[in-house]
N, C-alpha and C positions, 0 to 999 in steps of 0.2 A: 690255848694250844689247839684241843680240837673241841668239836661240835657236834654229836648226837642229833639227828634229824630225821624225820622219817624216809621212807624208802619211797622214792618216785621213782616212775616210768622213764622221768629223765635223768635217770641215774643209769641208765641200759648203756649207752654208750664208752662209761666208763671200766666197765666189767668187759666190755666186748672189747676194747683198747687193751686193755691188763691181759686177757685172753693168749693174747696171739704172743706172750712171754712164755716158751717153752717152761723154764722153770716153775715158775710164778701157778702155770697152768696144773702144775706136776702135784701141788698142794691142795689142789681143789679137785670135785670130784665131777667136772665136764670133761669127756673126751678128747675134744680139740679145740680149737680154737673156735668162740661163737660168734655170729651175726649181730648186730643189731637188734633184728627181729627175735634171736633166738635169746638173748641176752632179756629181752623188753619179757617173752613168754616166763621167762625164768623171777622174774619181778612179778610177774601175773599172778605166777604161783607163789611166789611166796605172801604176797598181799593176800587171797585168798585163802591160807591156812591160817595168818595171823588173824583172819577175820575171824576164822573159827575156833581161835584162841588156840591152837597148837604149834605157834610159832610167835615169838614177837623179834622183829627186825629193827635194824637202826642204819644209818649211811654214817658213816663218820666224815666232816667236813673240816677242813683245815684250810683258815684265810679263804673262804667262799670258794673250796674246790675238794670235790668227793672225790678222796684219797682212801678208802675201803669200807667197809660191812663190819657189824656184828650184832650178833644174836644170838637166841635159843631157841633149841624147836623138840618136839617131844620125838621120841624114839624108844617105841615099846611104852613102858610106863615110867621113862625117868629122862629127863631137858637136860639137853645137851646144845652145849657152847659153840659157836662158831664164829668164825673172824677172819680175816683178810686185808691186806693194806696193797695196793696197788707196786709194782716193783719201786717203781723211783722213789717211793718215799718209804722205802724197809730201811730199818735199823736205825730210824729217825726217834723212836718212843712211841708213834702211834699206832701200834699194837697193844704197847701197854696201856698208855693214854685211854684206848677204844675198852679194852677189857675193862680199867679201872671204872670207868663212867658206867658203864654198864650193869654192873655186880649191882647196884644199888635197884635196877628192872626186872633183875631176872629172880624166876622160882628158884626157888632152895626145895633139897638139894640140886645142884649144880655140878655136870660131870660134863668132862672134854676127851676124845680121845685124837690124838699126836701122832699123824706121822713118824717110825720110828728116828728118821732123819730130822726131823726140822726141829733143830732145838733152840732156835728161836723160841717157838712157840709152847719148848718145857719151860725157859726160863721164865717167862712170861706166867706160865699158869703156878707156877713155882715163888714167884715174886708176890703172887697174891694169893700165896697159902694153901693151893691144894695141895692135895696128896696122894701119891702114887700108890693103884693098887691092881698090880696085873699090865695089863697094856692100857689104862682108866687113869684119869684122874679125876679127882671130888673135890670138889668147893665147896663149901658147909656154909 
């Protein structure tokens, strides 16, 4: 179903196409809609932190086409979850798909925090066990 791969510079284009979905955009923490270039800097940086081991990333690929993100990246002293699926392919499973593949890379403990609207992404973190404490969730 999907494919865990790493994060290339030619994966910029696809975040910068996903971008320009009002909604889409609404779940992620860019301002508006991004360039290319602004999309490719944002890959810069996160290949750079992974380097210094405060983040490790993934692209998730489905049938040879990066269809969204996921990773974890430290914040304060505790990794925190992150993920993304491009609009057209929401409510396909690969949200889930991307989290499930993942859990197996990432440090434990493992916390997410959710938009209070997008419950997609409680079922999701709910389907693979965490649990709610505050506006937090923890994956053990």
């Amino acid at each position: 179903m999907i494919t865990l791969v790493p994060l290339r510079l030619s994966h910029a284009p696809v975040l910068a196409a996903a971008s320009k979905n009002a909604q889409f955009l609404k779940g992620l923490l860019y301002t508006g809609p991004l360039t290319r270039g602004e999309a490719a800097a944002d890959i810069r940086r996160m290949l750079a932190r992974q380097k210094k081991g405060e983040l490790i990333v993934r692209s998730v690929e489905h049938d040879g086409e990066i269809v969204g993100r996921v990773g974890a990246g430290m914040r304060g002293n505790r990794w925190f979850l992150f993920y993304w699926v491009i609009p057209e392919h929401q409510r396909k499973g690969f949200g889930t798909a991307a989290v499930a593949a993942f859990l197996p890379l990432a440090p434990r403990p493992l916390y997410a925090e959710v938009f209070p609207w997008n419950e997609g992404s409680k079922k999701i973190l709910r389907a693979k066990g965490a649990k709610k404490s505050g506006e937090i969730f923890r994956l053990n």
